[in-house]
NUVEXGU-459030 format. One record per atom (N, C-alpha, C): residue in three letters; x, y, z. Coordinates in steps of 0.2 Angstrom, whole numbers, padded with zeros to 4 digits, always signed. Example, Ala and Ser with C-alpha at 12.3 -4.5 7.8 and 13.67 -1.06 7.14 Angstrom:
ala+0066-0028+0039
ala+0062-0022+0039
ala+0066-0016+0039
ser+0064-0011+0035
ser+0068-0005+0036
ser+0064+0000+0039
END
This chain:
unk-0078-0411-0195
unk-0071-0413-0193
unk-0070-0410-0186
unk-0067-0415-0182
unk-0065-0413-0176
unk-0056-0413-0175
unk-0052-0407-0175
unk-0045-0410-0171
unk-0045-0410-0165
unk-0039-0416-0163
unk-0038-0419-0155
unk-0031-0416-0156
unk-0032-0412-0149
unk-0023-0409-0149
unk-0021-0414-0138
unk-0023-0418-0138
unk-0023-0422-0132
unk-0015-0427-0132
unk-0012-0426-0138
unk-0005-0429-0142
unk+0002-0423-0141
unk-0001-0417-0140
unk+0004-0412-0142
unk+0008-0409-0135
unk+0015-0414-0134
unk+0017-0413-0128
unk+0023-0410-0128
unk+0025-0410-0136
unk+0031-0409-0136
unk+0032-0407-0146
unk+0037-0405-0148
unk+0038-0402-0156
unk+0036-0408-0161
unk+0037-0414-0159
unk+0035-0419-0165
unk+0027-0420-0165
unk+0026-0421-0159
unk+0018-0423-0158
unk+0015-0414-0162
unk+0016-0409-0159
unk+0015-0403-0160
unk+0015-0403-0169
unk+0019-0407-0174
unk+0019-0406-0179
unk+0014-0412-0183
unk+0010-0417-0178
unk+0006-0420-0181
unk-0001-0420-0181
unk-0005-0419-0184
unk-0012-0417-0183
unk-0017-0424-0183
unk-0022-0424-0176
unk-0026-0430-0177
unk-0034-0425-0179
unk-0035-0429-0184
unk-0044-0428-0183
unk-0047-0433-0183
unk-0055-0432-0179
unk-0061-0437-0180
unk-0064-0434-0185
unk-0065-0437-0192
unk-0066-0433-0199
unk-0074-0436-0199
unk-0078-0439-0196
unk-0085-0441-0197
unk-0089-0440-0191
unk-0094-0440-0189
unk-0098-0435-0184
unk-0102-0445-0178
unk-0101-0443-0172
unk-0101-0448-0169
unk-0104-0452-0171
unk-0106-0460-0171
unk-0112-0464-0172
unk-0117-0465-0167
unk-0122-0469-0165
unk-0128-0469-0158
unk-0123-0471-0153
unk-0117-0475-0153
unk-0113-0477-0148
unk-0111-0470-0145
unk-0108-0464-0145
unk-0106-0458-0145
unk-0098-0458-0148
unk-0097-0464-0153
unk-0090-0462-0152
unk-0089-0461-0161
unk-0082-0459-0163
unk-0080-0455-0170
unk-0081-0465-0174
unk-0080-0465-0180
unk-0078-0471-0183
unk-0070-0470-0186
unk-0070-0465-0190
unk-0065-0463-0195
unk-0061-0457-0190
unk-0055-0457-0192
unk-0047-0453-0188
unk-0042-0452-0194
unk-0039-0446-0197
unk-0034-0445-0200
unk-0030-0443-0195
unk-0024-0448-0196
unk-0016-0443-0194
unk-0013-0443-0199
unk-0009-0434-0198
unk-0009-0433-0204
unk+0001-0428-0202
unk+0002-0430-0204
unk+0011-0426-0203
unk+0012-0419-0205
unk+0018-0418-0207
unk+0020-0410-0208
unk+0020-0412-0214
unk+0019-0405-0217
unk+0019-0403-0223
unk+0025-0403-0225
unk+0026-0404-0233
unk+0033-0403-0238
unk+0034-0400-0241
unk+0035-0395-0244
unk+0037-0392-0252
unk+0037-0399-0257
unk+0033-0399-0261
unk+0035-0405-0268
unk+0035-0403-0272
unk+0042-0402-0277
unk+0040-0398-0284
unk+0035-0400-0288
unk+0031-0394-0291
unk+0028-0395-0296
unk+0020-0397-0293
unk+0020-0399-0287
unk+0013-0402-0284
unk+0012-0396-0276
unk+0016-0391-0274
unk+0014-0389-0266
unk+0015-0392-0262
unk+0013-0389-0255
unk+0014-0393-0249
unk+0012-0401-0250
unk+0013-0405-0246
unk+0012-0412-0248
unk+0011-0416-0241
unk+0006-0418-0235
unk+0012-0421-0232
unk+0015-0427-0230
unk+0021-0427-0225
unk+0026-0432-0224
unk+0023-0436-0224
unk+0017-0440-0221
unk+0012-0446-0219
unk+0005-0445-0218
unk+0003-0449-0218
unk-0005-0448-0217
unk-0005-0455-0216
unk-0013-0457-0210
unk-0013-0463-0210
unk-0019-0462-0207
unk-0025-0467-0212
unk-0032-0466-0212
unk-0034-0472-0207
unk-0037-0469-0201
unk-0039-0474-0197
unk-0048-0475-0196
unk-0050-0482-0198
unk-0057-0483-0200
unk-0059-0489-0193
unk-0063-0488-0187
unk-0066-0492-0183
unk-0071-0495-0186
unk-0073-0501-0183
unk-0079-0503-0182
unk-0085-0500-0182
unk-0087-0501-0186
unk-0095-0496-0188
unk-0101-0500-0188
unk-0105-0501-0182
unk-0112-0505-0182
unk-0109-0513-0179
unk-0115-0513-0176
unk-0113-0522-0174
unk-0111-0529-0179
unk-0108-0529-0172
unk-0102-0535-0177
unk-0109-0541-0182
unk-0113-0542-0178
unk-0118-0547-0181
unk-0122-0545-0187
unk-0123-0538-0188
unk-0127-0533-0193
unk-0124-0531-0199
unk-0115-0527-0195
unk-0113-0525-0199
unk-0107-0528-0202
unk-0105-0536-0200
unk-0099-0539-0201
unk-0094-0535-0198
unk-0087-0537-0199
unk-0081-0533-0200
unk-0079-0529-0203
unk-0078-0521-0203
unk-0078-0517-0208
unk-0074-0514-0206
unk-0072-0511-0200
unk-0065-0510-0197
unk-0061-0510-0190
unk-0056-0509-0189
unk-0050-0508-0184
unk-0055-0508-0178
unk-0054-0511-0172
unk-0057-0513-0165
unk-0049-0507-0161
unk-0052-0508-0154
unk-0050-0503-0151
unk-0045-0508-0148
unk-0046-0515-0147
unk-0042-0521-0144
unk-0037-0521-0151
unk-0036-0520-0156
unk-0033-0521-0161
unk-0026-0516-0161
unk-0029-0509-0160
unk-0022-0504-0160
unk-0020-0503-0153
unk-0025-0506-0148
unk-0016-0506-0141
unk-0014-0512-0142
unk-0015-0518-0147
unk-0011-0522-0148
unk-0003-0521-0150
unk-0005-0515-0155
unk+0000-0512-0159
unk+0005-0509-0154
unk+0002-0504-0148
unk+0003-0500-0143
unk+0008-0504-0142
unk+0004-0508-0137
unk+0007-0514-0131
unk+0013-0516-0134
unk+0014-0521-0139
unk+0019-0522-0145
unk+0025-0519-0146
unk+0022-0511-0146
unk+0029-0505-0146
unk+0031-0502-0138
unk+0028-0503-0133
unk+0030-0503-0127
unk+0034-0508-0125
unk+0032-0514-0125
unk+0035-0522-0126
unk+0043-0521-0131
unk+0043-0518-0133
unk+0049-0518-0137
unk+0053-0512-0134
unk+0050-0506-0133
unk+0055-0500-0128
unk+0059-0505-0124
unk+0053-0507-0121
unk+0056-0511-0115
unk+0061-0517-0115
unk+0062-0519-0121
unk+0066-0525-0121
unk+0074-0520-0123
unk+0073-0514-0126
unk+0079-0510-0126
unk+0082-0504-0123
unk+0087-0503-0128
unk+0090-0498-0122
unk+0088-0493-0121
unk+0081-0491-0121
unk+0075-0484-0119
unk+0071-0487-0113
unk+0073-0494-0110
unk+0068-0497-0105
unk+0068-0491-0098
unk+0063-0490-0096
unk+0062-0486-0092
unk+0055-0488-0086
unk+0055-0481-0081
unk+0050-0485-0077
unk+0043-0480-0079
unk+0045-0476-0085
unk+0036-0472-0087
unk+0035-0477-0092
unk+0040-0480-0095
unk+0037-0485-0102
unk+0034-0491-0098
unk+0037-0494-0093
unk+0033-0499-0090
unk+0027-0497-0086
unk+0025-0489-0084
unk+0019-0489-0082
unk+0014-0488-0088
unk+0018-0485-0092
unk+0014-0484-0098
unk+0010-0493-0101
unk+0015-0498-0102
unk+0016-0502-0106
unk+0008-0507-0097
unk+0010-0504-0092
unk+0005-0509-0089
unk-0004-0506-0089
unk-0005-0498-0091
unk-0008-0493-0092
unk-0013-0499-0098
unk-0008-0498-0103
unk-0010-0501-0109
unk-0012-0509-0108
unk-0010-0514-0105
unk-0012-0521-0104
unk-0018-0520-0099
unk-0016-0516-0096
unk-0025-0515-0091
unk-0031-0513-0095
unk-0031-0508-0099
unk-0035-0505-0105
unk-0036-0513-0109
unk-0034-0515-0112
unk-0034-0521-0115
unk-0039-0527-0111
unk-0037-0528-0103
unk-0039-0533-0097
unk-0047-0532-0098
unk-0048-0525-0099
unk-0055-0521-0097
unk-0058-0522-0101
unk-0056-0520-0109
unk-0063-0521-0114
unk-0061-0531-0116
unk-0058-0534-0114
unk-0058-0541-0113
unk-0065-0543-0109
unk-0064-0540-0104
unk-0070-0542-0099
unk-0075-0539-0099
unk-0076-0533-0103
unk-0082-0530-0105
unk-0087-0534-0110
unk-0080-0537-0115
unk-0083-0542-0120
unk-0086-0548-0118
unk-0084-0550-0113
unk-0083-0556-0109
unk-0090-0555-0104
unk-0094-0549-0101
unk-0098-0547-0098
unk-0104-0548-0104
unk-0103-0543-0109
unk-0108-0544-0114
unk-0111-0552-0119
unk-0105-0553-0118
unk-0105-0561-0122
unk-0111-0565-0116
unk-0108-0565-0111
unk-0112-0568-0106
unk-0120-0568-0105
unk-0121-0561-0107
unk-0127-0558-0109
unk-0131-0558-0115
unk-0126-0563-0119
unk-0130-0561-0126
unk-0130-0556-0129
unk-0126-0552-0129
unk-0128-0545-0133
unk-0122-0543-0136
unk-0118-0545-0135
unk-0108-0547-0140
unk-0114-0546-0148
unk-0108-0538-0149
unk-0111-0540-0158
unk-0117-0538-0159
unk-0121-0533-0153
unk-0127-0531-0156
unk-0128-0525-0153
unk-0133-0520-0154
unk-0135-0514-0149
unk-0138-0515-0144
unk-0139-0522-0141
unk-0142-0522-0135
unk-0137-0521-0130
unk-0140-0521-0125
unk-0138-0517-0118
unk-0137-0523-0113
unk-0131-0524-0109
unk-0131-0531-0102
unk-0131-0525-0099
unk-0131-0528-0092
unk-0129-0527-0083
unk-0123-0523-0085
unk-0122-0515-0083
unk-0118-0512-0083
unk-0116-0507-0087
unk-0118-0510-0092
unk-0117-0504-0099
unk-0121-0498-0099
unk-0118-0493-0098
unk-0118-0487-0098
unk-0117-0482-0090
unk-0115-0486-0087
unk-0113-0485-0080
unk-0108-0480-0078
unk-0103-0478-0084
unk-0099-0473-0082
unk-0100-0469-0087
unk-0104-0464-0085
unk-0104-0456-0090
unk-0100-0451-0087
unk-0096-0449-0083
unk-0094-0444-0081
unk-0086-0443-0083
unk-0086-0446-0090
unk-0079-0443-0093
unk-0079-0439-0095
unk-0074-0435-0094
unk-0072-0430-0098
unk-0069-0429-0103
unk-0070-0427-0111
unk-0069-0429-0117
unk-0062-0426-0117
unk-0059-0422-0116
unk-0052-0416-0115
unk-0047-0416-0109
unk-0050-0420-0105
unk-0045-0422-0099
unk-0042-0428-0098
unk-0036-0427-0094
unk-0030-0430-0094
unk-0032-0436-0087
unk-0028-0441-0088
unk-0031-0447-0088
unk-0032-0449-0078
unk-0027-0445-0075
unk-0027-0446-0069
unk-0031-0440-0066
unk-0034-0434-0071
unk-0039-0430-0068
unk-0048-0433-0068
unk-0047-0438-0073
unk-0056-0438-0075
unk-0057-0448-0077
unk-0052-0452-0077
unk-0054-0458-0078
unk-0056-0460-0073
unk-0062-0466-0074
unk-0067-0470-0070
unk-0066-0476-0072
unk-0063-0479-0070
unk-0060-0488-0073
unk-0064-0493-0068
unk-0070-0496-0072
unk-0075-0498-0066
unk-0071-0505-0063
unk-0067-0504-0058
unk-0063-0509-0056
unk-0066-0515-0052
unk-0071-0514-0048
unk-0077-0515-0044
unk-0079-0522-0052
unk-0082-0521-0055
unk-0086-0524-0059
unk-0081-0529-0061
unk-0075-0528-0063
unk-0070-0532-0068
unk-0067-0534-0064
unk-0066-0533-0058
unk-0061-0535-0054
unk-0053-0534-0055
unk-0052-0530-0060
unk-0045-0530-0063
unk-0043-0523-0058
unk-0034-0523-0058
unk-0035-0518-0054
unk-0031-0512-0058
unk-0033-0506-0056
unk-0030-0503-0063
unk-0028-0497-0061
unk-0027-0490-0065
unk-0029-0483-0065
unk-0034-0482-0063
unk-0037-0481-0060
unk-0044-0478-0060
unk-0046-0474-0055
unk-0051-0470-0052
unk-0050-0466-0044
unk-0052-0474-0039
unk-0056-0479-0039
unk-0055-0484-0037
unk-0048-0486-0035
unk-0043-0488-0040
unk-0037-0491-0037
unk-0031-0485-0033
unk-0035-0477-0035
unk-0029-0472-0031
unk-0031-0473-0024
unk-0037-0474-0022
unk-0041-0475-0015
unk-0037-0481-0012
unk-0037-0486-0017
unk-0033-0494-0015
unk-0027-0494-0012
unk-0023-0488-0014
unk-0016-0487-0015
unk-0012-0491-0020
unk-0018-0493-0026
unk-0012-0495-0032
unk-0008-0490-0033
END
């Protein structure tokens, strides 16, 4: 089990715990995530807590291993949705909408990743198209304007990335 304290900017987030509770697969990345809330006193049972909410990705190729969980397109759906809705009320702001454009870019990107792979054949499998594995140099614990590489160049999209700070996005 790994915890992510990448969340903790402030006393709510501070009270919520994420782990990656399963050990990476040959992709490099977790499957399985608990978020887990503050604890309660519950009579007669102990600490207890307020929430928990087991999160299960995708495990193995879509062609191998079916559907078996949560895609990465799936929860900034979620994101996008609740940014989409700040924004339509009385919280609308100009970090929500940088955030809420942060978010449709990430989403633009593994579209065209899909879209790059599909093209190749390889949508749905271990194999490998033109480009994949092109950017290693992330940093697993760093924040998103010190260490993100958003292959802009490839996707054409224009986004966060050190590409776009050069652009003057």
């Amino acid at each position: 089990m790994r915890t992510i304290d990448t969340h903790c900017n402030n006393l709510c987030n501070q009270a919520i715990r994420v782990e990656a509770i399963d050990e990476p697969g040959c992709g490099g990345a977790n499957h399985k995530y608990n978020i887990i809330g503050p604890s309660r006193q519950m009579l007669g049972v102990g600490e207890v807590p307020t929430f928990g909410l087991n999160i299960r990705f995708q495990d193995g190729p879509l062609k191998e291993a079916g559907v078996n969980g949560v895609t990465n397109e799936a929860l900034l759906a979620v994101l996008i949705d609740r940014m989409r809705g700040f924004q339509r009320g009385p919280f609308a702001c100009d970090e929500n909408a940088a955030v809420l454009t942060a978010l449709e870019t990430a989403m633009a990107i593994l579209h065209a990743r899909t879209q790059r792979r599909d093209k190749a054949g390889v949508e749905g499998t271990h194999g490998k198209a033109p480009g994949d594995g092109a950017f290693v140099d992330l940093e697993a614990d760093a924040m998103p304007n010190e260490a993100i590489r958003v292959p802009i160049k490839q996707t054409g999209i224009v986004g966060m990335g050190a590409d776009a700070a050069e652009a003057g996005a």
